[in-house]
BAFI-3210 file (N, C-alpha, C; in Angstrom, 3 decimals, decimal comma, padded with zeros to 6 digits):
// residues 207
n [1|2|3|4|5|6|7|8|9|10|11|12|13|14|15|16|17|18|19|20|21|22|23|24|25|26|27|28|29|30|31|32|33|34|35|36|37|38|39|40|41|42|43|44|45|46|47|48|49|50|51|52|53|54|55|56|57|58|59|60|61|62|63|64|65|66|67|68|69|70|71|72|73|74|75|76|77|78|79|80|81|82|83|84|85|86|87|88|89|90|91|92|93|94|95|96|97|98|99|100|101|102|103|104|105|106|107|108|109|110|111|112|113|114|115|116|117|118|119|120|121|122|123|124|125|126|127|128|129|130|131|132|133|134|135|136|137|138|139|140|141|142|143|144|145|146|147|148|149|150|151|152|153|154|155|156|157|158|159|160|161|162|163|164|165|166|167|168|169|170|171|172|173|174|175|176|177|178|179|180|181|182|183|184|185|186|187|188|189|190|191|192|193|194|195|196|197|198|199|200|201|202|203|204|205|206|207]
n.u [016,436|017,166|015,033|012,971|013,726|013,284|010,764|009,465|010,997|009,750|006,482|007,142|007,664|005,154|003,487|004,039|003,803|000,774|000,274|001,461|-000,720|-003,178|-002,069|-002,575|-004,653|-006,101|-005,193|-006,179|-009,003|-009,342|-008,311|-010,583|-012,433|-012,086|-012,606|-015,681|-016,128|-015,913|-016,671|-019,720|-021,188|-021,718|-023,395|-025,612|-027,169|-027,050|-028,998|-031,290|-032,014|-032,770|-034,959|-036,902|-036,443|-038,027|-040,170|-041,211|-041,273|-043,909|-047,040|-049,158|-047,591|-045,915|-047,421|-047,648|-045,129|-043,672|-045,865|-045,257|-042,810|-043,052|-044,531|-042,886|-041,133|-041,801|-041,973|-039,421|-039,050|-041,315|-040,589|-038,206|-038,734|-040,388|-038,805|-036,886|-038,601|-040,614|-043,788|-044,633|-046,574|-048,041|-048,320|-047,674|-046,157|-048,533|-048,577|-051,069|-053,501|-051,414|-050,368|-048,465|-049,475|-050,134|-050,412|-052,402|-051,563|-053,729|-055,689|-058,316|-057,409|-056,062|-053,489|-052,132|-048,810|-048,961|-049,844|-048,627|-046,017|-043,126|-041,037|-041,640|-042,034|-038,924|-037,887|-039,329|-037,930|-035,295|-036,014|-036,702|-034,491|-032,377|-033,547|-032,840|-030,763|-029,823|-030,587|-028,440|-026,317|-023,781|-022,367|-020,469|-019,149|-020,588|-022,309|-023,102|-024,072|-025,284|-026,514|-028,255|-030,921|-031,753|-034,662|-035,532|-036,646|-035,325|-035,810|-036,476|-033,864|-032,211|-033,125|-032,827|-029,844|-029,386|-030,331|-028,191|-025,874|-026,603|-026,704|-024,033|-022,637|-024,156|-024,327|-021,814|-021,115|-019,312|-019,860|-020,514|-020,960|-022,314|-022,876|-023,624|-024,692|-023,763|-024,506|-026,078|-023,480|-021,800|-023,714|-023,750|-020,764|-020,619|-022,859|-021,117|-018,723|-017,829|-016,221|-014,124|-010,169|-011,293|-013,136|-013,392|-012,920|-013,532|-013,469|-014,341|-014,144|-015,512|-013,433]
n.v [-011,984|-012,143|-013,618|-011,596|-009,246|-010,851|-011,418|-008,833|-007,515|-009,634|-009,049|-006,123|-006,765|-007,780|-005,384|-003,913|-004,919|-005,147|-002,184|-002,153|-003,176|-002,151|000,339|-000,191|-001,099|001,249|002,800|001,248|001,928|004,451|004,816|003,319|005,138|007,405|005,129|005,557|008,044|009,276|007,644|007,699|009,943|008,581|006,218|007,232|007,948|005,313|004,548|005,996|005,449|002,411|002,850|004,040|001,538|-000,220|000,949|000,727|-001,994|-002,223|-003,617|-001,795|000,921|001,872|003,451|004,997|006,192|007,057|008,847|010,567|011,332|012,416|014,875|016,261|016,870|017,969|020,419|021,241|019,290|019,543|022,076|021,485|019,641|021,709|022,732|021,178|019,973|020,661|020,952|023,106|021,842|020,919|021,880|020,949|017,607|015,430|012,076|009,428|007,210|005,002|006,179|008,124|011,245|013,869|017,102|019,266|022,514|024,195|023,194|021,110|018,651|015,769|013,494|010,329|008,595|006,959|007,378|009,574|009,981|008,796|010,035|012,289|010,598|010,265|012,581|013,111|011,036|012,297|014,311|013,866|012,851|014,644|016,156|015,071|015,128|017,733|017,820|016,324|016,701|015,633|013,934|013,300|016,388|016,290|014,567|012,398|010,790|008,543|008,513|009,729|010,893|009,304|008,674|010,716|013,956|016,857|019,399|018,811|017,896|019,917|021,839|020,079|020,043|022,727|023,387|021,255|023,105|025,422|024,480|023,343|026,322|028,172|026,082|024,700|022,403|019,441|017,608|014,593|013,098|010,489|009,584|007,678|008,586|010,430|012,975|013,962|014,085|016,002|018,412|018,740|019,389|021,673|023,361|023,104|023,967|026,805|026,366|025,883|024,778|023,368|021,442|018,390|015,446|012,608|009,799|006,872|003,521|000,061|-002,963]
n.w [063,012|060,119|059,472|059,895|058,252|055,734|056,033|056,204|053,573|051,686|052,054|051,181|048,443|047,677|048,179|046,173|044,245|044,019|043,771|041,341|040,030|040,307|039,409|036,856|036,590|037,391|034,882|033,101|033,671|032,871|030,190|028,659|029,963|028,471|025,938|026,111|026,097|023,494|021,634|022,408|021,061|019,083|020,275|021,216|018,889|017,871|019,910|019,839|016,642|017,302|018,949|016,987|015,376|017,034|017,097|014,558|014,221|015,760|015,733|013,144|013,462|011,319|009,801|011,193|011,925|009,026|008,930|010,871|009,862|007,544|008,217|009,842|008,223|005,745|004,605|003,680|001,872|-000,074|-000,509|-001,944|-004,001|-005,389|-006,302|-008,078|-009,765|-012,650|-014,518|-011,724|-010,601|-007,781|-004,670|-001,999|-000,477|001,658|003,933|004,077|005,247|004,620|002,509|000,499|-000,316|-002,811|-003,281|-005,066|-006,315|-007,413|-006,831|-004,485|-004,602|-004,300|-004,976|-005,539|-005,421|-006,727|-008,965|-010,826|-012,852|-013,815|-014,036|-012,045|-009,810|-009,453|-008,929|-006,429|-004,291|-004,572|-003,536|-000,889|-000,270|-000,431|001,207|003,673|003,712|004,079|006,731|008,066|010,717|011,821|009,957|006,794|004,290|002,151|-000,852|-002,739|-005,702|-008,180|-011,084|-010,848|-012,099|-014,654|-015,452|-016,543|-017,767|-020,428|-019,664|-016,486|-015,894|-016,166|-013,951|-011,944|-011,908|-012,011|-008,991|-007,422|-008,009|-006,985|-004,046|-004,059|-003,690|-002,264|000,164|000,618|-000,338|-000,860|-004,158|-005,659|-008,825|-010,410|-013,994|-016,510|-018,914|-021,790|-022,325|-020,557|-018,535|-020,173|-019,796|-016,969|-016,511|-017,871|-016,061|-014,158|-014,729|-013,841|-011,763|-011,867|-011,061|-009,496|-009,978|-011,208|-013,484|-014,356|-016,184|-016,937|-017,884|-018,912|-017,895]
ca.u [016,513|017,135|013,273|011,817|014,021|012,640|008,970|009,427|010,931|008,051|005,630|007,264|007,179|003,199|002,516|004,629|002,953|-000,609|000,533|001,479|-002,023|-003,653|-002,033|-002,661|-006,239|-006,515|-004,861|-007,376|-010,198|-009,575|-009,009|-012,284|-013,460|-011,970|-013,556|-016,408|-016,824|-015,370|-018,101|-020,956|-022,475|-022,431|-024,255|-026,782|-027,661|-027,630|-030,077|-032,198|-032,010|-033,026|-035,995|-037,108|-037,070|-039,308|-042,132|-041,420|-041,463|-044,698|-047,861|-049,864|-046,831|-045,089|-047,793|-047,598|-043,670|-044,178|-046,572|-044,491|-041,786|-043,485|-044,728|-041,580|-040,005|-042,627|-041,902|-038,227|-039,081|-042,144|-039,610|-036,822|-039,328|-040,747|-037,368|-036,094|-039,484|-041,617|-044,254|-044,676|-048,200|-048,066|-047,866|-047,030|-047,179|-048,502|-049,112|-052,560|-054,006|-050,795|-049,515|-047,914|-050,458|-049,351|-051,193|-052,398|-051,686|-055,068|-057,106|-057,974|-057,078|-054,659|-052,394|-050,886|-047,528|-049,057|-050,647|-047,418|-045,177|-041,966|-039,781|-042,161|-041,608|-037,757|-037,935|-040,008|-037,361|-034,247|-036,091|-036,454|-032,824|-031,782|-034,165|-032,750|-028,998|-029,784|-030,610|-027,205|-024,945|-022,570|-021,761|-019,394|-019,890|-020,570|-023,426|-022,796|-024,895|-025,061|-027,240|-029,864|-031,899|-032,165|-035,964|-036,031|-036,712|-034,605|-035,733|-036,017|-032,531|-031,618|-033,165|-032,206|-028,881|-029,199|-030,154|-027,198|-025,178|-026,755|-026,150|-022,680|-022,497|-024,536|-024,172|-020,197|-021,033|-019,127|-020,944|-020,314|-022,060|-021,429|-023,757|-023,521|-024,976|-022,907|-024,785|-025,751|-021,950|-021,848|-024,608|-023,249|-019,659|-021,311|-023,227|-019,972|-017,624|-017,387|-015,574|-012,505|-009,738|-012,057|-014,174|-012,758|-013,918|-012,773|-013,991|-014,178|-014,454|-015,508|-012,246]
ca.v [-010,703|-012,300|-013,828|-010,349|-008,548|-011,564|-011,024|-007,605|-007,798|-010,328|-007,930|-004,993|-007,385|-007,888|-004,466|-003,481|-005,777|-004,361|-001,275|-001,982|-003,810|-000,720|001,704|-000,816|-001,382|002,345|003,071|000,918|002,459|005,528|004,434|002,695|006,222|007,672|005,649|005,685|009,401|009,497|006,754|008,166|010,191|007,135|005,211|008,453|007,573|004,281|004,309|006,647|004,175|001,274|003,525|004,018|000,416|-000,620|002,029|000,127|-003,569|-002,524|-003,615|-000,554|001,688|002,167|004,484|006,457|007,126|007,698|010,094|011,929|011,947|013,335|016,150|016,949|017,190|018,051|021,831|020,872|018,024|020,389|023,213|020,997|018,957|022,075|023,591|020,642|019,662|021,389|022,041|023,119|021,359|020,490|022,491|019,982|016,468|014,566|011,003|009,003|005,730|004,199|006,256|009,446|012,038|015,421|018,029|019,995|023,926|024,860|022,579|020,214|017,446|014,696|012,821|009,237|008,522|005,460|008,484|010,339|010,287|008,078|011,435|012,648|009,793|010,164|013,894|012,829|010,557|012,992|015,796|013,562|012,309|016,174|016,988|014,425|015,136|018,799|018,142|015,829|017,557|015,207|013,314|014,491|017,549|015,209|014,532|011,498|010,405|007,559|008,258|009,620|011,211|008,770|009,063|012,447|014,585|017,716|020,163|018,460|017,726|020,721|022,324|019,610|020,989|023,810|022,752|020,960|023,891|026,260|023,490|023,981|027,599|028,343|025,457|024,748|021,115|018,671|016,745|013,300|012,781|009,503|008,747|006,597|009,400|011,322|013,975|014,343|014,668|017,339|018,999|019,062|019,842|022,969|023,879|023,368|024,988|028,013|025,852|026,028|023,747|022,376|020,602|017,310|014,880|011,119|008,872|005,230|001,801|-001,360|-003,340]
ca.w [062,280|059,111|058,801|059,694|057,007|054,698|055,933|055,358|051,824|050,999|052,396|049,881|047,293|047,764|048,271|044,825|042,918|044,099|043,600|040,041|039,690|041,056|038,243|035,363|036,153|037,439|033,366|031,798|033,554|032,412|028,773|029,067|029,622|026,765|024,866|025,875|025,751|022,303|020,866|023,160|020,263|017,979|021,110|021,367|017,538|018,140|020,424|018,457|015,694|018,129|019,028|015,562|014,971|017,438|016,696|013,010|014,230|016,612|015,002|013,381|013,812|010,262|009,242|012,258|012,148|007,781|009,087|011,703|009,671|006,486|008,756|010,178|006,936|004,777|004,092|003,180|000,618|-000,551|-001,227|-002,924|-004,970|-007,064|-006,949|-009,198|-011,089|-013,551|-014,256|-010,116|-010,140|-006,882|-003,683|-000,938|000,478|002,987|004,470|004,634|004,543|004,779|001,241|000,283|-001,444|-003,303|-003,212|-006,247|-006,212|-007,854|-006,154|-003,223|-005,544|-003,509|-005,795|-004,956|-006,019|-007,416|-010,235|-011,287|-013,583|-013,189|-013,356|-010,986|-008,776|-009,561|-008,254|-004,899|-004,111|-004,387|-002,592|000,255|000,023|000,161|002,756|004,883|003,910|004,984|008,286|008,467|011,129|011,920|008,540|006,233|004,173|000,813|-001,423|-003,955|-006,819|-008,839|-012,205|-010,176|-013,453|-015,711|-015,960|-016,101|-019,215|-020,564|-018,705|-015,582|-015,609|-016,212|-013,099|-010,311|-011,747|-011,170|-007,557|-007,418|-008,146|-005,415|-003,453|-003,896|-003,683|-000,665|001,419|000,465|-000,443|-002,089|-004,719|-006,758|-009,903|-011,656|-014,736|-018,004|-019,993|-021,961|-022,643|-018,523|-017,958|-021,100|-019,243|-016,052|-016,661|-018,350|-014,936|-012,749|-015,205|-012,871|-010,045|-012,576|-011,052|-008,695|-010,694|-011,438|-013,995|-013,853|-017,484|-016,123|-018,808|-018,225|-018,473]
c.u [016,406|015,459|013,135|012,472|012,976|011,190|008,932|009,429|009,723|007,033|005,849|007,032|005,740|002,572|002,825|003,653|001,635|-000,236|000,238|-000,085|-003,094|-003,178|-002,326|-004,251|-006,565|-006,492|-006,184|-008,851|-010,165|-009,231|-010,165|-013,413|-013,380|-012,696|-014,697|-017,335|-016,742|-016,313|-019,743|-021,904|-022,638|-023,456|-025,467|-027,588|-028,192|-029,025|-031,526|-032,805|-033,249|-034,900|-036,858|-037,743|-038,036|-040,458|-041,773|-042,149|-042,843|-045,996|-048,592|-048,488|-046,054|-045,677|-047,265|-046,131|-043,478|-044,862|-045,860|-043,231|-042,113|-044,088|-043,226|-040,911|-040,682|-042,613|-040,642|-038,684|-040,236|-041,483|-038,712|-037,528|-040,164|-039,627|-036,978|-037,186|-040,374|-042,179|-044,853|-046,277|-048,371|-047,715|-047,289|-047,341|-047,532|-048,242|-050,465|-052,916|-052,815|-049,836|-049,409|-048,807|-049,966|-050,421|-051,120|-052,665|-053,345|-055,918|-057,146|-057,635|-055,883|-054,683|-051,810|-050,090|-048,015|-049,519|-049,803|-046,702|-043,776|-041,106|-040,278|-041,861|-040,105|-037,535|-038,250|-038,770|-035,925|-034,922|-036,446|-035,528|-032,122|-032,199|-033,409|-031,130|-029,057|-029,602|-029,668|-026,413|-023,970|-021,967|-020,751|-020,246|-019,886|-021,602|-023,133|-024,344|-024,543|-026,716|-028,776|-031,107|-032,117|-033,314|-036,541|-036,037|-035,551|-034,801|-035,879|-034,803|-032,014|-032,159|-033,179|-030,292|-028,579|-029,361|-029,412|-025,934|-025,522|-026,338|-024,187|-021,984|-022,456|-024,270|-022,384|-019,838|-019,978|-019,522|-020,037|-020,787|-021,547|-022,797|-023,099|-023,474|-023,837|-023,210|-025,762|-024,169|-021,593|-022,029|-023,884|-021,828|-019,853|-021,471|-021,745|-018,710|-016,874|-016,377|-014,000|-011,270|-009,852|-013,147|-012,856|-013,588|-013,067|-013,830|-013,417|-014,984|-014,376|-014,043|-012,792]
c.v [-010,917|-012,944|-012,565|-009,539|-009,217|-011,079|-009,446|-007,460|-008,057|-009,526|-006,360|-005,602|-007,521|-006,762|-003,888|-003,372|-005,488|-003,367|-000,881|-001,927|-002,945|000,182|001,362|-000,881|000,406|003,254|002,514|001,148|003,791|005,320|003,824|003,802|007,039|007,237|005,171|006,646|009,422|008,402|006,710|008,453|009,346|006,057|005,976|007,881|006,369|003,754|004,809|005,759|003,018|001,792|003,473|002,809|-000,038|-000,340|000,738|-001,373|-003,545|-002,687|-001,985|000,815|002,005|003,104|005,449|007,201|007,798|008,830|011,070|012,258|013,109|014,940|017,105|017,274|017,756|019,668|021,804|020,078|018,952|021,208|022,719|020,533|019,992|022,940|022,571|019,656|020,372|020,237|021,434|023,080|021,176|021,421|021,914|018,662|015,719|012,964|010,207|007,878|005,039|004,523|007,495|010,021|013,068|016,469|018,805|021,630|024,082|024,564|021,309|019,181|016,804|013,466|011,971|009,384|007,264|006,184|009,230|009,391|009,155|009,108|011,889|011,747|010,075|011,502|013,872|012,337|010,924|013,632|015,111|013,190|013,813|016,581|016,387|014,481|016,721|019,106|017,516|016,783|016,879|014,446|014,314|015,368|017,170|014,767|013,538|011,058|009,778|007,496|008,409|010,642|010,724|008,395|010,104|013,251|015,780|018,661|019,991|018,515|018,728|021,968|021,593|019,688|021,936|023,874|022,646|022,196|024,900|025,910|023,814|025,028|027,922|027,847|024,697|022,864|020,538|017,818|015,462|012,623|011,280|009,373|008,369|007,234|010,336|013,132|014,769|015,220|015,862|018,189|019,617|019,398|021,537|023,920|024,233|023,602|025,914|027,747|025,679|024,885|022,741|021,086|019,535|016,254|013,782|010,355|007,527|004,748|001,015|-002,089|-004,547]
c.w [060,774|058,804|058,774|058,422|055,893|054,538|055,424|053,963|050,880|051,008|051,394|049,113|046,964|047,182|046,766|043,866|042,952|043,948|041,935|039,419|039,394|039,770|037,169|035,798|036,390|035,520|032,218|031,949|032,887|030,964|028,514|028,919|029,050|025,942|024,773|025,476|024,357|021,779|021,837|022,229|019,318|019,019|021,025|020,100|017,657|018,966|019,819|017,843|016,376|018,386|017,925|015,024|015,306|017,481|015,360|013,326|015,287|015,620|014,691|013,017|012,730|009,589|010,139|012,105|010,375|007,772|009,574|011,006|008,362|007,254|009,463|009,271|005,639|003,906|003,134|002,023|-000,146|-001,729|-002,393|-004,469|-005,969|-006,897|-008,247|-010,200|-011,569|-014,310|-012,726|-010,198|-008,657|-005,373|-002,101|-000,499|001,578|003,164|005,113|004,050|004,171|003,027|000,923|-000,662|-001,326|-003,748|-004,270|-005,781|-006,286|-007,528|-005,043|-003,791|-004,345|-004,452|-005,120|-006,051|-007,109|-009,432|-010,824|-012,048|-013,024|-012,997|-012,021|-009,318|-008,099|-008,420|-006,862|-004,155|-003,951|-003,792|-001,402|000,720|000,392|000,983|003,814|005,331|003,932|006,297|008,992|008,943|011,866|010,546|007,814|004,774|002,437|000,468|-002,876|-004,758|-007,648|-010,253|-011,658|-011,401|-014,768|-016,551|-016,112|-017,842|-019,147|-019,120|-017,299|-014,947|-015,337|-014,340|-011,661|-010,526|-011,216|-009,491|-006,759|-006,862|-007,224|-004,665|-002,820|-003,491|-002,324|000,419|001,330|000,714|-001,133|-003,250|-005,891|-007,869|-010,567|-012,550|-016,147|-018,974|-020,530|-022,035|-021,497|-018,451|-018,711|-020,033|-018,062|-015,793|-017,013|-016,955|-014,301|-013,551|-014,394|-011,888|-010,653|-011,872|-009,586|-008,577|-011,166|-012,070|-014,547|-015,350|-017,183|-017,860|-018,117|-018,606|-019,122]
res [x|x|x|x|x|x|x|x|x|x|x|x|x|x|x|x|x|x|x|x|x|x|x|x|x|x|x|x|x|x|x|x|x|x|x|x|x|x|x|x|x|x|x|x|x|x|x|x|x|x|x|x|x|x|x|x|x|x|x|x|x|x|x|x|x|x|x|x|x|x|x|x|x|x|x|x|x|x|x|x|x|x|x|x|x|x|x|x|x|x|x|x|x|x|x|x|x|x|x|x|x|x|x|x|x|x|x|x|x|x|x|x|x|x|x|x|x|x|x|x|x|x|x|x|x|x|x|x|x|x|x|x|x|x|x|x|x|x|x|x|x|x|x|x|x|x|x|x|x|x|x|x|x|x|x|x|x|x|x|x|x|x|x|x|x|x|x|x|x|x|x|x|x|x|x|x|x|x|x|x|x|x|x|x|x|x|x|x|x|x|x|x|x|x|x|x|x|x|x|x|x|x|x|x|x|x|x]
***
């Protein structure tokens, strides 16, 4: 009588301990699938991404995705780029022959970048950074800048400000300006006056 109690016992003891085994691995499958749901849409991207590359790394294939993307985006960067440069020579651009050409309002004229202006360049180069942080809908709701008009003339400046400042308005951005210039930060303290004790303005030295 006393073995079979024992075998018994032993036999609870077994089954316990699978039991336990059983709720700890059953526990860590289902954290497992926490998180995998919860870093799914960073895998979605990721893959994206991954996608992306390999059109890039396939021979031939860096015009083609330059191309599709300048068409996909090309109304947006169009729009932004004579919102914040004068004079609005230019009515839109494309991709060809392996290099970005801009299209002249008044005439069939096509403009490489290699033929502009360094502001002009400067301008191309933010209105595709805004086009592309428009169509951001998961990132955060933030727009930093680091001295991005330093080749830019007066009035330039003054209307990818203003930009800026719609920016703000309409789409309920936050924005980060840092530049060197003093008479930028003047400028733009001016513009974003209105935001009263929301505007915040930070004077950094080298130590």
């Amino acid at each position: 009588s006393l073995e079979n109690l024992y075998k018994t016992f032993k036999n609870f003891k077994e089954q316990k301990v699978k039991f336990e085994e059983l709720n700890l691995a059953n526990k860590i499958i289902d954290e497992s699938n926490e998180k995998i749901k919860k870093y799914q849409p960073k895998i979605t991207r990721a893959e994206s991404a991954l996608q992306v590359l390999h059109k890039l790394i396939t021979e031939d294939s860096e015009d083609v995705v330059l191309d599709d993307f300048f068409k996909k985006n090309e109304s947006e960067i169009s729009e932004i780029f004579t919102n914040i440069h004068s004079p609005q020579e230019f009515s839109r651009l494309s991709f060809s022959s392996g290099q970005i050409l801009l299209h002249k309002k008044d005439s069939s004229t096509e403009v490489p970048i290699s033929q502009i202006s360094t502001g002009q360049r400067s301008a191309l180069a933010l209105s595709v950074f805004l086009a592309l942080n428009k169509k951001l809908t998961n990132g955060p709701n933030l727009i930093i800048f680091d001295d991005p008009v330093t080749y830019t003339d007066d009035l330039n400046i003054l209307s990818f400000l203003d930009y800026l400042r719609s920016i703000v308005i309409n789409e309920s951005r936050q924005v980060v300006f840092a530049t060197a210039s003093n008479k930028i930060a003047k400028l733009f303290e001016k513009k974003f006056a209105f935001l009263n004790t929301d505007f915040k303005k930070y004077e950094l030295s080298r130590g």
